[in-house]
N, CA, C and O of each residue as an XYZ file, in Angstrom:
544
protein
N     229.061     69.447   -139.629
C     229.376     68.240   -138.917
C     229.062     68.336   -137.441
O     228.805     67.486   -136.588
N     229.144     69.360   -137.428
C     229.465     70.228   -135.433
C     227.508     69.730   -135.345
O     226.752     69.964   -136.288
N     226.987     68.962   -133.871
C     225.743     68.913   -133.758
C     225.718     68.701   -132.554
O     226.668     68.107   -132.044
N     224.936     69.005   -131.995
C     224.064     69.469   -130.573
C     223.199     68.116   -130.085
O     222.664     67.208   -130.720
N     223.300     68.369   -128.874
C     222.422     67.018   -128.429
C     221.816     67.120   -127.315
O     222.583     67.296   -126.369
N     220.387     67.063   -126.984
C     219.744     68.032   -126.095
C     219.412     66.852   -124.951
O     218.321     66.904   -124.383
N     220.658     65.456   -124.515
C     220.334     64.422   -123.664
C     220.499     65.276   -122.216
O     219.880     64.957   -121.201
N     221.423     66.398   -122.287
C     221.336     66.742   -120.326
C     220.157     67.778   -120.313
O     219.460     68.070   -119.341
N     220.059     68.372   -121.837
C     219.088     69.498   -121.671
C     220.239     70.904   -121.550
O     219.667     71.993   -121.496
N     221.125     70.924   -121.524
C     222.198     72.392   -121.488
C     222.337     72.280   -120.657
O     222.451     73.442   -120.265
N     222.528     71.288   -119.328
C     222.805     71.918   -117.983
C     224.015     72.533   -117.436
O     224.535     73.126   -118.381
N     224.747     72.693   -116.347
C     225.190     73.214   -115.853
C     226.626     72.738   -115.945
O     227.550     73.467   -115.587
N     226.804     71.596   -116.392
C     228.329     70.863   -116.959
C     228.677     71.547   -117.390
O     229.682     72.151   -117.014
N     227.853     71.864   -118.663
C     227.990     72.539   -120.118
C     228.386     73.915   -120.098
O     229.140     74.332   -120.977
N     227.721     75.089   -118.681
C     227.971     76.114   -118.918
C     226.463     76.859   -119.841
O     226.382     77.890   -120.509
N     225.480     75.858   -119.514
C     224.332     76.139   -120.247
C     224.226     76.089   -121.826
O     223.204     76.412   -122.432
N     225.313     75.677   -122.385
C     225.635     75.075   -123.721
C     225.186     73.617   -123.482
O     224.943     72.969   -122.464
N     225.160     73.261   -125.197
C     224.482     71.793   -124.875
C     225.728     71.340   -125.207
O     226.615     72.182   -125.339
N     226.121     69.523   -125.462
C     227.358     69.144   -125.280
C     227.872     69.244   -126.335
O     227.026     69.529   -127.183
N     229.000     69.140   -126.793
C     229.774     68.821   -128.040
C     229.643     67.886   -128.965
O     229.944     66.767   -128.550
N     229.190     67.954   -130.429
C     229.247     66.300   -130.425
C     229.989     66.315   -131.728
O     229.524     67.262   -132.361
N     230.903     65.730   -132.417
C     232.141     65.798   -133.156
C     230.914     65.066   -134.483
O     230.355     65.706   -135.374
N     230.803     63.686   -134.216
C     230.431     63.153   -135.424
C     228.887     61.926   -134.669
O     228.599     61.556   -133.531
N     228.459     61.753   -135.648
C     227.258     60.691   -135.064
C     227.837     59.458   -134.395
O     227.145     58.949   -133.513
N     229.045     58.887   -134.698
C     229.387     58.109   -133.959
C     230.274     58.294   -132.492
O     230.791     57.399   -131.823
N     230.262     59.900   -132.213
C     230.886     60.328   -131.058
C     230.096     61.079   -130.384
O     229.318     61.829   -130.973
N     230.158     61.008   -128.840
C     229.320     62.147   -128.329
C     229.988     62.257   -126.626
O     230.535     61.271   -126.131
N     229.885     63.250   -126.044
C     230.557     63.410   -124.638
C     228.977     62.980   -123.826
O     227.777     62.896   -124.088
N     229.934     62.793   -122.696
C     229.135     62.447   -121.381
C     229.352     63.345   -120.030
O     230.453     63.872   -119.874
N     228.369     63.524   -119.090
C     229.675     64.501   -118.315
C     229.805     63.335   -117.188
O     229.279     62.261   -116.898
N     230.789     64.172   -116.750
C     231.368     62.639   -115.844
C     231.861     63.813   -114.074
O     231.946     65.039   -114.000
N     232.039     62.932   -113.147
C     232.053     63.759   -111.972
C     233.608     64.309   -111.848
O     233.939     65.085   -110.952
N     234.404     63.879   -112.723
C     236.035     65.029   -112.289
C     235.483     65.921   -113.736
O     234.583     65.675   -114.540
N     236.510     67.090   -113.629
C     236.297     67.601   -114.821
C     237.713     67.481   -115.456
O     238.180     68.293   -116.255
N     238.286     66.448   -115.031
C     240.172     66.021   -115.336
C     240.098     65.259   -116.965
O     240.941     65.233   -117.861
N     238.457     64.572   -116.871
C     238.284     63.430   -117.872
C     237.508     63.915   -118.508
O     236.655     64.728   -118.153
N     237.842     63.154   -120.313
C     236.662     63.144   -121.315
C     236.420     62.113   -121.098
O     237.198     61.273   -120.645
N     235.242     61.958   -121.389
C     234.809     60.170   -121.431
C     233.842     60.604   -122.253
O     232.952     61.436   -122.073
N     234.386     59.325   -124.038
C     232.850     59.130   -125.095
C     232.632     58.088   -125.296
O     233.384     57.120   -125.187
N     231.622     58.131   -125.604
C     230.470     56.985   -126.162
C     230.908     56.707   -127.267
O     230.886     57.700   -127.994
N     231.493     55.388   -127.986
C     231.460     55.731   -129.899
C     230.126     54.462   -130.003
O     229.471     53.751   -129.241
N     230.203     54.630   -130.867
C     229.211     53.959   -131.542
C     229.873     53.183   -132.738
O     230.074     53.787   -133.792
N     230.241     51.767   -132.593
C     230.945     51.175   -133.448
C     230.113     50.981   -135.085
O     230.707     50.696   -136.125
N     228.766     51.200   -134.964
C     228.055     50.932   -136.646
C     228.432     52.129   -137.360
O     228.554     52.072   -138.584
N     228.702     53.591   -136.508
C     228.499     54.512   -137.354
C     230.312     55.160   -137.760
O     230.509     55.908   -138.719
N     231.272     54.754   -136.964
C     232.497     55.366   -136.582
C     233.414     54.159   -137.030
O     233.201     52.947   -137.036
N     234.631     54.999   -137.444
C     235.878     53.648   -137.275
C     236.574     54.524   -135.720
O     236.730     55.717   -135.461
N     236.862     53.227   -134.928
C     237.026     53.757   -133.615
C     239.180     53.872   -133.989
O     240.011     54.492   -133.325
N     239.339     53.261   -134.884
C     241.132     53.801   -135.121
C     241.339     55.425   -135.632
O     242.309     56.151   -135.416
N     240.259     55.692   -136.280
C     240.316     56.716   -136.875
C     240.130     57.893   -136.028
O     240.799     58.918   -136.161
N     238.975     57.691   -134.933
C     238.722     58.567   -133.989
C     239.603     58.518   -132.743
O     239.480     59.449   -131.947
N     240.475     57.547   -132.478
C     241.440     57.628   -131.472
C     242.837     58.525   -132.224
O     243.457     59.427   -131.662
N     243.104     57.995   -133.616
C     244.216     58.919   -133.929
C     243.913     60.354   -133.977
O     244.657     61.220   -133.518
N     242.631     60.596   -134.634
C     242.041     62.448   -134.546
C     242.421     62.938   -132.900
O     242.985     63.997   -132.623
N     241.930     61.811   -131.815
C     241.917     62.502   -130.727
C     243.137     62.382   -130.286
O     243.430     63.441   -129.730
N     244.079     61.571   -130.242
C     245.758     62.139   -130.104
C     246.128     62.870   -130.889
O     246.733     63.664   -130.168
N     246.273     63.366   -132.245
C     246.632     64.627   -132.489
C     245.869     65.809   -132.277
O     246.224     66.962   -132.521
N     244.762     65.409   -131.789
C     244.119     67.029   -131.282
C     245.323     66.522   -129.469
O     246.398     67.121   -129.433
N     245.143     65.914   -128.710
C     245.543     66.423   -127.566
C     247.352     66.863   -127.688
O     247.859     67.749   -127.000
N     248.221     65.904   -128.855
C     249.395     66.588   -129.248
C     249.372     68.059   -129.507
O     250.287     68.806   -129.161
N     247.951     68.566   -130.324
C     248.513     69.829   -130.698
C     247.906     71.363   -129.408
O     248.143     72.559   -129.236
N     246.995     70.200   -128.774
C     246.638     71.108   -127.371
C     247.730     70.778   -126.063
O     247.677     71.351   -124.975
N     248.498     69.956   -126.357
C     249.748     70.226   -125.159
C     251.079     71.056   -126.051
O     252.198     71.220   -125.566
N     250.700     71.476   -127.312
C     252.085     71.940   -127.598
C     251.513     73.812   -127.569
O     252.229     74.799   -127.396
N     249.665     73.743   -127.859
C     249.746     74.952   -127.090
C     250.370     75.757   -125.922
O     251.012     76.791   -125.735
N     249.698     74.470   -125.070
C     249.848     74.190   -123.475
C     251.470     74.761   -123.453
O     251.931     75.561   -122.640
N     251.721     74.533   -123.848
C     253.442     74.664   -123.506
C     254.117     76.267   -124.419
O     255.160     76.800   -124.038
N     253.381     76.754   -125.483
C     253.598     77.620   -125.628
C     253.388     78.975   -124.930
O     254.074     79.953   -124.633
N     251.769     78.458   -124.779
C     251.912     79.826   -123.687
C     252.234     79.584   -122.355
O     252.147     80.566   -121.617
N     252.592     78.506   -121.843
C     253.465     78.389   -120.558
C     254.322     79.072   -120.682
O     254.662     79.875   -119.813
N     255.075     78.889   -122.148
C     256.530     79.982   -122.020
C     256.909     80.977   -122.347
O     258.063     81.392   -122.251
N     255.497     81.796   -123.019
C     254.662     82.746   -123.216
C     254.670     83.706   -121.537
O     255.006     84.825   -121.150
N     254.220     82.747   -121.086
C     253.762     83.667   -119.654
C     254.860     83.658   -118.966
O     255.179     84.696   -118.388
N     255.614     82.600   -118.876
C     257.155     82.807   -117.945
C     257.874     84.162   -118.597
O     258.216     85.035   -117.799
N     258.090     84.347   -119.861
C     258.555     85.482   -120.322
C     258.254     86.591   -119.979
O     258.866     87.437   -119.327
N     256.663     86.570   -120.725
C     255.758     87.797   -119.748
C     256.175     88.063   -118.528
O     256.717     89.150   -118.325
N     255.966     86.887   -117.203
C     256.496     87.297   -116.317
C     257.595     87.740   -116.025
O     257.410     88.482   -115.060
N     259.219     87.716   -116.433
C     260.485     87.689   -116.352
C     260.383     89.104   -116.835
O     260.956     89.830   -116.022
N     259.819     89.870   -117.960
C     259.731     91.210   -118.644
C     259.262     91.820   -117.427
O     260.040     92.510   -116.768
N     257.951     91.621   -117.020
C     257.617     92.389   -115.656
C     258.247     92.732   -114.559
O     258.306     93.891   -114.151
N     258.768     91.740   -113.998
C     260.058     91.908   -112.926
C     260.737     92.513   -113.184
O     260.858     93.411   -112.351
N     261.716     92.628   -114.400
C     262.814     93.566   -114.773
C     262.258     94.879   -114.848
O     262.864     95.824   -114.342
N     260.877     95.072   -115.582
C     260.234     96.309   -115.929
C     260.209     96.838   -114.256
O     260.807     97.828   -113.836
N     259.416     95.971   -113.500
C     259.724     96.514   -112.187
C     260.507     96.943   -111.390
O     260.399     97.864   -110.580
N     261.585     96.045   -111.687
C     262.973     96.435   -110.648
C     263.443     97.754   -111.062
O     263.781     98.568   -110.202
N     263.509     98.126   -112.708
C     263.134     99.511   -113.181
C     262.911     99.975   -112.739
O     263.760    100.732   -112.269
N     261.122    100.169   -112.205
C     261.189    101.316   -112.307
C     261.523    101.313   -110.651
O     261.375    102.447   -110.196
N     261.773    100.716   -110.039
C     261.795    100.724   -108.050
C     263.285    101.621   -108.736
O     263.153    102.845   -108.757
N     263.980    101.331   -109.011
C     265.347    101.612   -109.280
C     265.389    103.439   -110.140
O     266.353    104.201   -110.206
N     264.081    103.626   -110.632
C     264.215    104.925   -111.292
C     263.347    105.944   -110.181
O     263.510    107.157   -110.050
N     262.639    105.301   -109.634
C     261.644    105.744   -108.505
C     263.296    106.347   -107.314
O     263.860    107.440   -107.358
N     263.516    105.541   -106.703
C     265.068    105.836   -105.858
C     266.242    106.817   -106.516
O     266.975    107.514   -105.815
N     266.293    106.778   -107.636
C     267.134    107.972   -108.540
C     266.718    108.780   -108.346
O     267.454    109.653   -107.885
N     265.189    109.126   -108.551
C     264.353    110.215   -108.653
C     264.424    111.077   -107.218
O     264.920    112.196   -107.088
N     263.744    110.189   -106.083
C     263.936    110.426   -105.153
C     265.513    111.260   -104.271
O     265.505    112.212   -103.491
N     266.705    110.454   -104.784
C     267.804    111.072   -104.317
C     268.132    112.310   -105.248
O     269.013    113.070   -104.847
N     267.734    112.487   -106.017
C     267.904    113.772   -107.111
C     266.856    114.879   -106.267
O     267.153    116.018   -105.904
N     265.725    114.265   -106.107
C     264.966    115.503   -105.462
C     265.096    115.911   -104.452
O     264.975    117.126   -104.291
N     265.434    114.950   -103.220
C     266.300    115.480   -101.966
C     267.843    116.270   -102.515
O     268.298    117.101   -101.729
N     268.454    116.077   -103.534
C     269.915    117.073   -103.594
C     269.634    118.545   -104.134
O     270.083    119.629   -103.762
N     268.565    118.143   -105.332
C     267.977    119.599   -104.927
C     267.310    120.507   -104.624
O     267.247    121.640   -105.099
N     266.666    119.937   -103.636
C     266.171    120.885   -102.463
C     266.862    121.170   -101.062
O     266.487    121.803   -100.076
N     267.991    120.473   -101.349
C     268.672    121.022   -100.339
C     269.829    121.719   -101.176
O     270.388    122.373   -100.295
N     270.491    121.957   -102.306
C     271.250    122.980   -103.277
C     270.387    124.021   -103.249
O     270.992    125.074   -103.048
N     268.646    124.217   -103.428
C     267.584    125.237   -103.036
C     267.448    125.796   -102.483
O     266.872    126.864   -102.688
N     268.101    125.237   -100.975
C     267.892    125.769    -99.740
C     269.062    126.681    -99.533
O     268.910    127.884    -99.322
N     270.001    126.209    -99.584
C     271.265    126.499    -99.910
C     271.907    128.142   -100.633
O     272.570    129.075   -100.182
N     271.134    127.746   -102.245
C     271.820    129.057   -102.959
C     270.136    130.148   -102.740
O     269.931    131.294   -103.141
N     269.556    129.569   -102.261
C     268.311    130.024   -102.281
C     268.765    131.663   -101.134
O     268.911    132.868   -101.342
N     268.806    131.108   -100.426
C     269.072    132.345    -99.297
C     270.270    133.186    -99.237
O     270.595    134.067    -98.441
N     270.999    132.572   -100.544
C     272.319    133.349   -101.075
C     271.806    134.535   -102.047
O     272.326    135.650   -102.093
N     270.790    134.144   -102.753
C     269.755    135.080   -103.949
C     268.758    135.478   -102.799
O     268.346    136.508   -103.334
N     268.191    135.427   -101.820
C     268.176    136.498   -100.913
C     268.736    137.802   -100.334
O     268.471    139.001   -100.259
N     269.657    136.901    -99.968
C     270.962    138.392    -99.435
C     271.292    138.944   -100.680
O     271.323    140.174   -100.656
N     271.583    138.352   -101.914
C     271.461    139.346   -103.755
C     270.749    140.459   -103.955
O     271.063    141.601   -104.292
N     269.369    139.747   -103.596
C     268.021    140.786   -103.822
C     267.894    141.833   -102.621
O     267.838    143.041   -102.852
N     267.859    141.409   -101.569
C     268.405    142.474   -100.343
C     269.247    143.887   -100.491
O     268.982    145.089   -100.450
N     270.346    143.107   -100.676
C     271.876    144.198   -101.378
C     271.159    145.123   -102.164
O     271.121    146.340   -101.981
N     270.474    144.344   -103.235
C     270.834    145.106   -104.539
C     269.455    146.021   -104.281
O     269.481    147.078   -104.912
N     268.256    145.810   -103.470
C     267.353    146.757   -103.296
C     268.021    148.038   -102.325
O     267.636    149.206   -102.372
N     269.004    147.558   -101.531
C     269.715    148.731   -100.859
C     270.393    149.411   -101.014
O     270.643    150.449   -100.401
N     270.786    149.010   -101.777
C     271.741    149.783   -102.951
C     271.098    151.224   -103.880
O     271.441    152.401   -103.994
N     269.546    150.012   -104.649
C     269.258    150.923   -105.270
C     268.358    151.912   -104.546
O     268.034    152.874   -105.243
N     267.920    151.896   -103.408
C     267.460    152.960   -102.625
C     268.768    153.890   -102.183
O     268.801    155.092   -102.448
N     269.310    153.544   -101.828
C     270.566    154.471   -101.904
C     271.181    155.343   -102.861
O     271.666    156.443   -102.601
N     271.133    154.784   -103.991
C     271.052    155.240   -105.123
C     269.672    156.345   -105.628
O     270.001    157.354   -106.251
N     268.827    156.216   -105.466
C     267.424    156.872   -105.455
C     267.307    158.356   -104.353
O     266.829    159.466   -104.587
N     268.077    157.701   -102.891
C     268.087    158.423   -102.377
C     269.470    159.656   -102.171
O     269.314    160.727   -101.587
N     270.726    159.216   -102.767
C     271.431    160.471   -103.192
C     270.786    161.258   -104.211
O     270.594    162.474   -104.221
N     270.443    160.276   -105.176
C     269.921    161.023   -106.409
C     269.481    162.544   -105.889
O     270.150    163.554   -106.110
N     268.191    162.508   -105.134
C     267.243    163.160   -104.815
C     268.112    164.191   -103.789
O     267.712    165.356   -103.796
N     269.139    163.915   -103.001
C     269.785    164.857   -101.912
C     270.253    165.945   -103.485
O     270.057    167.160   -103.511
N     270.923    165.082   -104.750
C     271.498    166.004   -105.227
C     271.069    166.959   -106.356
O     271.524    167.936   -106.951
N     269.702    166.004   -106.352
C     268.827    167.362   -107.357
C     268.353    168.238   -106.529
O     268.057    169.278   -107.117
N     268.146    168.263   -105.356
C     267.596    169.344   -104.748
C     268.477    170.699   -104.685
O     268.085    171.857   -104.832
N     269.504    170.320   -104.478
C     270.404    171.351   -104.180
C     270.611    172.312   -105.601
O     271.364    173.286   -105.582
């Protein structure tokens, strides 16, 4: 049924497609908004009641698209924000966790210093009686 009509030649309306044309008694025109359809019928070949009701339930069922994914995308959007405030909110957790411990790091860090210190002085001390008392 779907047929082609080579009156602009494919131009640049079209997208380099030629126009749409539904049935022999219908055909598009291009027109200077791109807000409007505007067709031609042809009353010998078309019933023009028949082609006005087709074209209100095609534009009924293209505004109830229209409106689905409107609320499609508000959702989408509303998921994102929250996903975002997430993660700003896990990003700042993160952050105050890694400043507490690196400063608990700093902290027991130089406590297991003076540990390892001790305990190497110790065991040189240890190493070094050893040795006073095998000699003897």
């Amino acid at each position: 049924m779907a047929s082609t009509s080579n009156r602009t030649g494919g131009g640049s309306f079209y997208g380099g497609a030629a126009p749409y044309r539904s049935r022999d008694g219908l055909s598009t025109r291009p027109v200077a908004s791109s807000d409007e359809i505007q067709l031609r019928i042809d009353p010998m070949h078309a019933d023009l009641d028949d082609e006005i009701s087709g074209l209100r339930s095609q534009v009924k069922q293209l505004r109830n698209v229209a409106q689905e994914i409107g609320s499609e995308a508000k959702f989408q959007k509303d998921f994102l924000d929250q996903l975002q405030m997430t993660m700003i909110k896990a990003q700042a957790g993160v952050k105050n966790n890694i400043r507490k411990l690196n400063k608990s790091i700093i902290k027991h860090g130089s406590n297991h210093i003076v540990h390892v210190v001790l305990f190497a002085l110790f065991c040189f001390f240890v190493v070094y009686m050893w040795s006073k008392v095998s000699r003897r």
